[in-house]
C-alpha positions as CSV (number, residue, x, y, z in Angstrom):
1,X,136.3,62.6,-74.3
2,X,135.5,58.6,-73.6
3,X,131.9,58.1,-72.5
4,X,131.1,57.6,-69.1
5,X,130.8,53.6,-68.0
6,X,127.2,52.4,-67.8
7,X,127.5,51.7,-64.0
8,X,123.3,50.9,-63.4
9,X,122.5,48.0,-62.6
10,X,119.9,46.8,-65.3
11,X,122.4,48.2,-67.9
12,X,124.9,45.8,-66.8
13,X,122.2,42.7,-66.6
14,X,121.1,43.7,-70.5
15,X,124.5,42.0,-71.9
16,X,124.0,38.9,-70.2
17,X,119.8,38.6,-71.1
18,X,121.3,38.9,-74.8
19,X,123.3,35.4,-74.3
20,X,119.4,33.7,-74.8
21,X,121.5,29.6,-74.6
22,X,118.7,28.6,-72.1
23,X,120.7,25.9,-69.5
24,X,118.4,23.3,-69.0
25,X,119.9,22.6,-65.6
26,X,119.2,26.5,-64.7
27,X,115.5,26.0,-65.8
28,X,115.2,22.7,-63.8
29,X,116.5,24.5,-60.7
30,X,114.3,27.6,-61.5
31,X,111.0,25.2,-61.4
32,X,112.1,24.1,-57.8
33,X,112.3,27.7,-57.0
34,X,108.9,28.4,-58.2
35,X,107.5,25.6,-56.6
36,X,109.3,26.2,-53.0
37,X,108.0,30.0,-53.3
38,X,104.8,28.5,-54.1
39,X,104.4,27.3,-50.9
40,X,105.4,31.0,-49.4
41,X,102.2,32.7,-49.1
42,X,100.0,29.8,-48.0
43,X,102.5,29.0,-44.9
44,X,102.7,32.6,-44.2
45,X,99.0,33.1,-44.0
46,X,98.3,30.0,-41.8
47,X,101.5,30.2,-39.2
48,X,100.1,31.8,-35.7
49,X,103.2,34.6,-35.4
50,X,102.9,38.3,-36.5
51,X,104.4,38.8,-40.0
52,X,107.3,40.6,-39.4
53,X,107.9,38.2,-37.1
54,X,108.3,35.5,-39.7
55,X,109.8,37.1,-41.5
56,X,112.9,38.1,-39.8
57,X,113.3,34.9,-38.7
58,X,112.9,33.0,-42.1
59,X,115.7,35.3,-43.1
60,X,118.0,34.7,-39.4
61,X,117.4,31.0,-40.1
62,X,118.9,31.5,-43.5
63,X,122.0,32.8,-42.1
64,X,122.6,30.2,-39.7
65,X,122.4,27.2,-42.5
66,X,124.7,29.1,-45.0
67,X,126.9,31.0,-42.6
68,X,129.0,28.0,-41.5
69,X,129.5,26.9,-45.0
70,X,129.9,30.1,-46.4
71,X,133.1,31.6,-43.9
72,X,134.0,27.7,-44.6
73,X,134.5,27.5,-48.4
74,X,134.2,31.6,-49.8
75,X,136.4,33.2,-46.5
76,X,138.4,34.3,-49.1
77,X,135.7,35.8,-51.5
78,X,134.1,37.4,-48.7
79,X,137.1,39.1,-47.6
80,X,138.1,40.3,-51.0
81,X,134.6,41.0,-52.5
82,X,134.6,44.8,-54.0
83,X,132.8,47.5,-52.2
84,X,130.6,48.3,-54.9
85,X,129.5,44.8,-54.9
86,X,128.9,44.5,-51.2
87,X,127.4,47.9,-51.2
88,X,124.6,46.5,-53.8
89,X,124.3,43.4,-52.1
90,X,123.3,45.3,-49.4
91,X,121.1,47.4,-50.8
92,X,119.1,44.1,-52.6
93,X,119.0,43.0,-48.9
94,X,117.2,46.1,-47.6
95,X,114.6,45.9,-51.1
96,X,114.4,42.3,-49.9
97,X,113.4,43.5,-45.9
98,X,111.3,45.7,-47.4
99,X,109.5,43.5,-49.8
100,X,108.9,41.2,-46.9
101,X,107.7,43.9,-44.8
102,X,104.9,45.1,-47.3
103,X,103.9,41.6,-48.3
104,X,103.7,39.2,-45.4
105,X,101.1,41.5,-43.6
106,X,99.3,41.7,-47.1
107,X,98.4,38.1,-46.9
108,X,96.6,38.9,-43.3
109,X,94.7,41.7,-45.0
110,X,93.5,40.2,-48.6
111,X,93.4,36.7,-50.1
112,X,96.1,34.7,-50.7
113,X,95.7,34.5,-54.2
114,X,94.7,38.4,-54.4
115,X,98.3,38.9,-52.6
116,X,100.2,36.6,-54.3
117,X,98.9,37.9,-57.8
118,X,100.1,41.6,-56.8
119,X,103.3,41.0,-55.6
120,X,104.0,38.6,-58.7
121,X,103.5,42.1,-61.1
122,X,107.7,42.2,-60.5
123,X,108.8,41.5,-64.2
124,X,106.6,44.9,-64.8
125,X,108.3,46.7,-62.4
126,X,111.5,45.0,-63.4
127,X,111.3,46.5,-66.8
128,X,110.1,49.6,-65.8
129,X,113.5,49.7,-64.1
130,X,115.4,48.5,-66.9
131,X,113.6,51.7,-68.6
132,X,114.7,53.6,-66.5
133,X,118.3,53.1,-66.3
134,X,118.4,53.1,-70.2
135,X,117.6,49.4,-71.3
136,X,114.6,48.8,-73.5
137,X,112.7,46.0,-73.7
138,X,111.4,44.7,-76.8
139,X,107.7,45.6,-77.5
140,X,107.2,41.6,-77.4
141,X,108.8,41.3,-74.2
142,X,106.4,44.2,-72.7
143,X,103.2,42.2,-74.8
144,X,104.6,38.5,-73.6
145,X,104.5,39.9,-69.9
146,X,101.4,41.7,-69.9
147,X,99.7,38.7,-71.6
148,X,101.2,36.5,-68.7
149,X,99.9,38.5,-66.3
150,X,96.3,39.1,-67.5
151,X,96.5,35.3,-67.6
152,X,97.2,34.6,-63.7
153,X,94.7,37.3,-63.1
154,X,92.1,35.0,-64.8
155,X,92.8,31.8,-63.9
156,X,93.5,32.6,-60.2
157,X,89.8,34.5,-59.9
158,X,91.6,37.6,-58.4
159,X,89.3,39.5,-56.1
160,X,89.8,43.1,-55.6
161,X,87.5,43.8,-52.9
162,X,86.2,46.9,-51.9
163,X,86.8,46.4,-48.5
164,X,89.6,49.2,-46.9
165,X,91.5,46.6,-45.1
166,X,91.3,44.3,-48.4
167,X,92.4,47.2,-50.9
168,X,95.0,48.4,-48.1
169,X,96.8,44.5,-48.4
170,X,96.1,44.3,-52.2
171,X,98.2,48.1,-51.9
172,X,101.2,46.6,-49.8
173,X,101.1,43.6,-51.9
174,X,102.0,45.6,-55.2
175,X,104.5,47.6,-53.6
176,X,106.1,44.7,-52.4
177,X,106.1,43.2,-55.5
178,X,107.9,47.2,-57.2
179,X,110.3,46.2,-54.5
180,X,111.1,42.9,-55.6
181,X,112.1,43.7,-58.6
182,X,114.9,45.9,-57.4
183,X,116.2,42.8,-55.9
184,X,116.0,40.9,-58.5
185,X,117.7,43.2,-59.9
186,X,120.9,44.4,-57.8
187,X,120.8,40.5,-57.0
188,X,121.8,39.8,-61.2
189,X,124.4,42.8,-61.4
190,X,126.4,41.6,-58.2
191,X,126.3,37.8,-59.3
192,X,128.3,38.8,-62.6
193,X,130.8,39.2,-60.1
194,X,130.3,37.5,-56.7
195,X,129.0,33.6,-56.2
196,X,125.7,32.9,-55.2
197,X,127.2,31.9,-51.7
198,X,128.9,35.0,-50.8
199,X,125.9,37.1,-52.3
200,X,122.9,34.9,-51.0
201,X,124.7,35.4,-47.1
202,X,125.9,39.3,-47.3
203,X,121.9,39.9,-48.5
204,X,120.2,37.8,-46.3
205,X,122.2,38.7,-43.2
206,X,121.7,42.7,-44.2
207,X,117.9,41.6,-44.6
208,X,118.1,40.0,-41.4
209,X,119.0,43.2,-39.5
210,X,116.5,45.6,-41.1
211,X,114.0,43.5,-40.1
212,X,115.2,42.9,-36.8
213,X,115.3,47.0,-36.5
214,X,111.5,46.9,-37.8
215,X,110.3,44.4,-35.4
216,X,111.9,46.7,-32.6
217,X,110.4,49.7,-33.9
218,X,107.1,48.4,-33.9
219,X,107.1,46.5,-31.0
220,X,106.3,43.1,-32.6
221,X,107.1,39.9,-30.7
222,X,109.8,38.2,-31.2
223,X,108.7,34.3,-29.5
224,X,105.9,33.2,-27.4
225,X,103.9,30.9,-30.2
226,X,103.0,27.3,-30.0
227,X,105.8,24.5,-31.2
228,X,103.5,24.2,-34.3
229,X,104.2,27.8,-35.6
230,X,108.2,27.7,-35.2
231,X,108.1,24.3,-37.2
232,X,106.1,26.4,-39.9
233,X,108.9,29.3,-39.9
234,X,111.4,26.3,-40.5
235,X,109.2,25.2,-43.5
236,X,108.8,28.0,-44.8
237,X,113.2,28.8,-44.6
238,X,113.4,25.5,-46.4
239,X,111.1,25.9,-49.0
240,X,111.0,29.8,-49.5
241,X,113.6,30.6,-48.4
242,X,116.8,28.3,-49.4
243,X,115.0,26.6,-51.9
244,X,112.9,29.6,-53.6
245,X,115.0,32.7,-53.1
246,X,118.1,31.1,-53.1
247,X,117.9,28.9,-56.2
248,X,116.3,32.2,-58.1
249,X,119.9,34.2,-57.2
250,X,121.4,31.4,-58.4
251,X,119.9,31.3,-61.9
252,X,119.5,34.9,-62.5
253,X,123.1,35.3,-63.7
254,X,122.7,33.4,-66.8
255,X,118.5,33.2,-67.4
256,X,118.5,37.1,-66.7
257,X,115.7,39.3,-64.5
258,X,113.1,39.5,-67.3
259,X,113.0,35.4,-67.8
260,X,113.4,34.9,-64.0
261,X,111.0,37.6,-62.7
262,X,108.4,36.9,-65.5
263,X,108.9,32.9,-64.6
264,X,107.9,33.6,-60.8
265,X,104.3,34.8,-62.0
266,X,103.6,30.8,-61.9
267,X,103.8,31.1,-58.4
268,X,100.1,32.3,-58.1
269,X,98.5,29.6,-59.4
270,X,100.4,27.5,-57.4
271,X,100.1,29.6,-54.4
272,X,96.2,29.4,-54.9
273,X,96.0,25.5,-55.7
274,X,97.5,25.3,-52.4
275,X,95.3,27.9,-50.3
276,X,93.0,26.2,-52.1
277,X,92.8,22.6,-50.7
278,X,95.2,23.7,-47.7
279,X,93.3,26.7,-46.4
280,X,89.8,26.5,-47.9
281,X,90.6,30.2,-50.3
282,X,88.7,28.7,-53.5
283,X,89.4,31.5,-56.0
284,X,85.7,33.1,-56.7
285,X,83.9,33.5,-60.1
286,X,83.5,36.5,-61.2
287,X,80.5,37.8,-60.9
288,X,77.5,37.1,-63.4
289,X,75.3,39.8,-65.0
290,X,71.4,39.8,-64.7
291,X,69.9,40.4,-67.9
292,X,66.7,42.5,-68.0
């Protein structure tokens, strides 16, 4: 009897982590998706609009740049795409809702660079995943991550306070951040198969609607905020949005989840810089013992 196919998708994303040819082109384009998510959390926490709020229409925005070009040059992909691949790519759309959902209203509860440090813990989760579904890491992947992580902690000045609402947003921020990473990576296993283009619009779109159906549940408005806060959501589609998310789905295929997950922990530093001068959020020392 033949063994069964591996059909998970970490499985399938192992082969093409073990093709380690770096592109320098994909690593140029994965620093401009760094930088544009970067700018995520700091727009997020100064934009006058309930979270949800922004974040459904960040994702509706999306749609309306890429649709036109997308049913323009991949009609034909889109029609013929496999239902296992659209049935993933709509699954890394509802992970992706969902990570927005936890971690937007995290950034109203905690610091900015608290949040952003949390939700960045992906590449753990993502290899936890992997686990899992049968891939191991290598013991110097697990140490190189961990290392990298203990490192934004400390240079970012990370305060876990032990205030409910603060500990209830640093919560929603690590949940967010377990729900990333099974984004990132349904996102790598259907782009083996399906372009960026056709993926990036199926998932965003599928977003779109679940939070759409959140923001209706909850009663969360929809419009009603100054000019200034819609040309925030319009910065933030640009730069998080098409330039962050959508540059990351375009790189995973060949850099892999671990190196493109673990690569997105540089965006708390640079989330923090940014709070920083932009917001006032200097990180805080930690605390210095009395002696005697």
């Amino acid at each position: 009897m033949s063994a069964a196919p591996t059909t998970a998708p970490a499985a399938a994303t192992a082969a093409v982590e073990e093709r380690r040819q770096l592109p320098r082109t994909d690593l140029l384009l994965l620093a401009v998706s760094i930088a544009g998510i970067s700018l995520s959390a700091p727009l997020i926490s100064a934009t006058a609009a309930p979270a949800l709020a922004i974040a459904f229409w960040r994702n509706s925005m999306s749609v309306a740049v890429l649709g036109p070009y997308a049913l323009w040059r991949h009609r034909a992909e889109l029609r013929g795409i496999s239902r296992r691949s659209l049935v993933l790519a709509m699954a890394a759309g509802v992970l992706l809702a969902l990570h927005f959902a936890l971690w937007m209203p995290s950034l109203r509860m905690t610091s900015v660079a608290s949040a952003t440090a949390l939700v960045t813990t992906t590449p753990l989760w993502a290899i936890v995943l992997m686990r899992l579904f049968g891939v191991r890491a290598p013991r110097l992947v697990w140490l190189g991550v961990g290392l990298a992580f203990a490192g934004v902690l400390v240079l970012t000045g990370v305060d876990l306070s032990m205030s409910p609402r603060a500990l209830l947003g640093d919560g929603l921020a690590l949940a967010a951040g377990a729900a990333a990473a099974g984004y990132m990576l349904l996102g790598a296993e259907v782009r083996r198969t399906v372009s960026t283009t056709a993926y990036t619009l199926v998932c965003y779109a599928t977003c779109a609607v679940a939070l759409l159906a959140a923001c209706l549940l909850t009663g969360t408005r929809l419009a009603g905020w100054p000019a200034g806060a819609w040309w925030q959501i319009f910065l933030l589609m640009v730069s998080a949005q098409l330039l962050g998310h959508s540059l990351s789905n375009r790189v995973v295929r060949t850099l892999g989840p671990s190196i493109t997950s673990t690569a997105i922990l540089l965006e708390t530093p640079g989330a923090a810089l940014i709070a920083a001068v932009w917001l006032g959020q200097w990180p805080r020392p930690p605390p210095t013992r009395r002696s005697g």
